[in-house]
N, C-alpha and C positions, 0 to 999 in steps of 0.2 A: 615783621609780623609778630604779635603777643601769643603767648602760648597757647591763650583760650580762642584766639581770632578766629583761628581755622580749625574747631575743634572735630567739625562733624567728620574731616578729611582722615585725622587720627584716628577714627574707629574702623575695624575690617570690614570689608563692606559683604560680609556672612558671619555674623556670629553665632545662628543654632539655625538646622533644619528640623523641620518638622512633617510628617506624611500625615495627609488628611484623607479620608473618604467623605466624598460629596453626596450631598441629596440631591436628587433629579433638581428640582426647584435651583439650586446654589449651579448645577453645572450648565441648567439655562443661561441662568445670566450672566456668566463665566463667557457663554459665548458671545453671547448678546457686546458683553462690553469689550472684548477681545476686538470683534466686528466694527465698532463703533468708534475705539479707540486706537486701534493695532497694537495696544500695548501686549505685554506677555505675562501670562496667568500668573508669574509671581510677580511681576510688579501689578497686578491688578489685585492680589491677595493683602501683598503689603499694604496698599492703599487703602483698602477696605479696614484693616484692621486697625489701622490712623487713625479712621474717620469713626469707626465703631469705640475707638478708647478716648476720644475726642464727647461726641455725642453721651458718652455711661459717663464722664468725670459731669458733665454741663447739668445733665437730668440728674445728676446725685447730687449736685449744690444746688438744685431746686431753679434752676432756669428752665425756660421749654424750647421746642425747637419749633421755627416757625418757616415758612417757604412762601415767596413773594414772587408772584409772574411776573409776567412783563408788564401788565397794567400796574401793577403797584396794587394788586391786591394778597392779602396776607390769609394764609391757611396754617393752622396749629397742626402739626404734625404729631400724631398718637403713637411712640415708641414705647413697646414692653418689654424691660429688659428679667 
């Protein structure tokens, strides 16, 4: 194996903690997707924060973000960062 192959394995799997206080709205859907997914609040925080630096890099080079049903019909989704 190349030194870069496995590179994600090399890094500690905690590099900084962080303590947040949540707004009512944010500890909803904490539970909401707890429920939904049986995942556990830091990996559902992780995730979100993925998907939130994902979504700010896409909407800062001027793409949009768009969500497609099942029919194949297409909705522009309105994100304000």
């Amino acid at each position: 194996m190349s030194s870069g192959e496995n590179a994600e394995h090399d890094r500690p799997a905690v590099v900084d903690r962080v303590n947040v206080a949540l707004i009512a709205e944010a500890v909803e859907a904490l539970a909401k997707l707890q429920e939904r997914t049986h995942l556990k609040k830091v990996d559902l925080v992780n995730r979100a924060l993925l998907v939130y630096e994902f979504v700010d890099e896409e909407l800062r080079a001027g793409n949009q973000v768009v969500l497609r049903d099942a029919e194949g019909r297409e909705q522009l989704v309105k994100i304000f960062l």
